[in-house]
Every structure is written in C-alpha cells, then in structure tokens.
C-alpha positions in Angstrom: 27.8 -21.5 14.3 28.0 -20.3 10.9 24.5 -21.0 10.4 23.3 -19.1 13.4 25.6 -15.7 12.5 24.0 -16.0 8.9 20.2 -16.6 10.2 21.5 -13.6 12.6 22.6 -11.1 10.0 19.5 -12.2 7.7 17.5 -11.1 10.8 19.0 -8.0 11.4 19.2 -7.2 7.5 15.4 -8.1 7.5 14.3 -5.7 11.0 16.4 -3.0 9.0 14.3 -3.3 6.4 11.4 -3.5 8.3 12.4 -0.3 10.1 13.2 2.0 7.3 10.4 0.9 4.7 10.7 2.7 1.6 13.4 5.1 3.3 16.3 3.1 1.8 14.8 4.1 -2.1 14.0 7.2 -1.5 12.2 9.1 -4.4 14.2 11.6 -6.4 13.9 15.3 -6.4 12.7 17.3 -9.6 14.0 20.5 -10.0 11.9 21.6 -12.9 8.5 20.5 -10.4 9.7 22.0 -7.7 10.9 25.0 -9.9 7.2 25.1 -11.0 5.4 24.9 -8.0 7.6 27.9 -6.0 6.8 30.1 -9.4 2.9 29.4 -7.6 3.8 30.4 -5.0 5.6 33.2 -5.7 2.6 34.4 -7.7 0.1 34.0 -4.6 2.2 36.1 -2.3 1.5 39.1 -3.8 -2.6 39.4 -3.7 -2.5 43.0 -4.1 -2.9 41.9 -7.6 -6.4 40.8 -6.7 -7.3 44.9 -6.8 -8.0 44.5 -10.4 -8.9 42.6 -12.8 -6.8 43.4 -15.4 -3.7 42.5 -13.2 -5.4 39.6 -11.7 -6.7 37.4 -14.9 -3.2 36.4 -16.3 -1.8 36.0 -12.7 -4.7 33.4 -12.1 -4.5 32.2 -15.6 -0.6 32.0 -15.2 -1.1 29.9 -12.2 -3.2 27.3 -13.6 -1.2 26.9 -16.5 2.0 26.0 -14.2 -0.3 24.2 -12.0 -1.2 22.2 -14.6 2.5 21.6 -16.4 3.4 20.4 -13.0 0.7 17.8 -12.6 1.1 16.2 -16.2 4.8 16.4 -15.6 4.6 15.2 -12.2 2.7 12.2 -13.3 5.4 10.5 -15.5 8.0 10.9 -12.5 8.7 7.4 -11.0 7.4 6.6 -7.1 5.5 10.6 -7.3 1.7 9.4 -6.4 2.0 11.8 -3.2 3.4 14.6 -4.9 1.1 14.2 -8.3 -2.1 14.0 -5.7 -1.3 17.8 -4.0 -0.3 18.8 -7.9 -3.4 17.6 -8.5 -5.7 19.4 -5.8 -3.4 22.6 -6.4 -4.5 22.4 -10.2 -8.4 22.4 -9.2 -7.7 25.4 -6.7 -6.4 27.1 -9.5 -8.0 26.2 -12.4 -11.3 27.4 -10.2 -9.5 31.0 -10.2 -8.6 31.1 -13.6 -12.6 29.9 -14.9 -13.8 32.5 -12.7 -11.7 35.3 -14.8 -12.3 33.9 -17.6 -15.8 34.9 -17.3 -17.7 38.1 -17.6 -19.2 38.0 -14.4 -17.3 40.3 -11.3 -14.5 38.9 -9.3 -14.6 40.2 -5.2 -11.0 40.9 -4.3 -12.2 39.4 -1.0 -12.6 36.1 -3.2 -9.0 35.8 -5.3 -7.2 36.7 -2.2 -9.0 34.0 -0.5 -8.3 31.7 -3.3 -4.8 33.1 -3.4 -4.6 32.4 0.2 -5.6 28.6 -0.1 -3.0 28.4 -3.2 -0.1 29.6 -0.8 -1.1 27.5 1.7 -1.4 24.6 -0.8 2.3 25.4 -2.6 4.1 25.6 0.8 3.1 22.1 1.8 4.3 20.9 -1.7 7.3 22.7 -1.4 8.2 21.0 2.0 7.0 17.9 0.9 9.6 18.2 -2.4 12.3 19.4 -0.5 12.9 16.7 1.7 13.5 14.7 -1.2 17.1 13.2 -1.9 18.6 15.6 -4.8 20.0 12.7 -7.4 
C-alpha cells in the first residue's frame, strides 16, 4: 500500500509539473528594464514633437539609446530570451528613427509619428509582457 500512495503522489507531483511547465520558476522582474522601456514609451506618446526637427532628433536619438541599454542589459538577465527578442526588434524600430535624423536629408512628420506609433505600440506589449513577471 505504501508503494501505491508513493507511485500515487509521484504521479500527481509529475501531472503538476506537467500542468504548470515553467510556471513554477517563473522569471524575475527587472526594474531598471522595465524602468527603461516605459521611459520609450513615455517619449513616443508625445509625437507633437515630430513638428520639428530640432525637438525630434534627440527624442529619437534618446530613444534608441535606451532601446539599446535595454537590449544589452536585457541579454545578461537569466531565462529573458522573450523579453531580449521584443528589446531587440524595439531597438531596430528605433535605431531606424534615429539614422534617419542623423542624416541631412528631410524627415515627414507623417513618418516619425508613424514610427512613433509603431514604438508605442511595440513598448506597450513589453511593458505587459514585463509586468506580469513575479517581482523578486
């Protein structure tokens, strides 16, 4: 009987496991990566910068930069592959903003609000993805 309430228990411990996955070590939350990425996201609420240049260059360039911390940073967090992938594609949606200031050539205010757009929308999905993670 002892061996049947043991194989039982294994069983259930086992289907538990089975059940939750990787929910029972749950990745840890980062507040200095999720303090970077709202500081994005902050920044792209506000496109009315996008007017002019001269407001809109270091905003963009600002972005990347933080974009960027936050994906180096991001990488050298333990079990953060699905957060280091969306730091990664935010980085290239900003770091296309910032190379397009950085050059001579006109900026549309149609196109950095658009890109602002995409960086919002890209920031809020981070910031729920980082949020539901366990605070340690």
């Amino acid at each position: 009987n002892i061996r049947r309430l043991v194989g039982y228990s294994a069983m259930a411990l086992l289907f538990a496991l089975l059940l939750t996955g990787c929910a029972l070590f749950p990745s840890m939350f980062d507040s200095n990566e999720h303090a970077r990425i709202v500081n994005i996201h902050v920044a792209s609420i506000d496109d009315s910068v996008c007017n002019s240049r001269d407001t809109a260059a270091p905003v963009a360039q600002q972005m990347y930069q933080d974009a960027r911390w936050t994906w180096h940073y991001g990488q050298h967090l333990s079990d953060n592959e699905k957060m280091t992938k969306m730091e990664f594609e935010l980085m290239q949606i900003t770091k296309e903003l910032a190379d397009r200031y950085a050059k001579t050539d006109p900026v549309s205010a149609f196109y950095c609000k658009n890109k602002f757009e995409n960086i919002r929308r890209a920031t809020d999905t981070i910031i729920k993805v980082s949020a539901r993670r366990p605070r340690s």
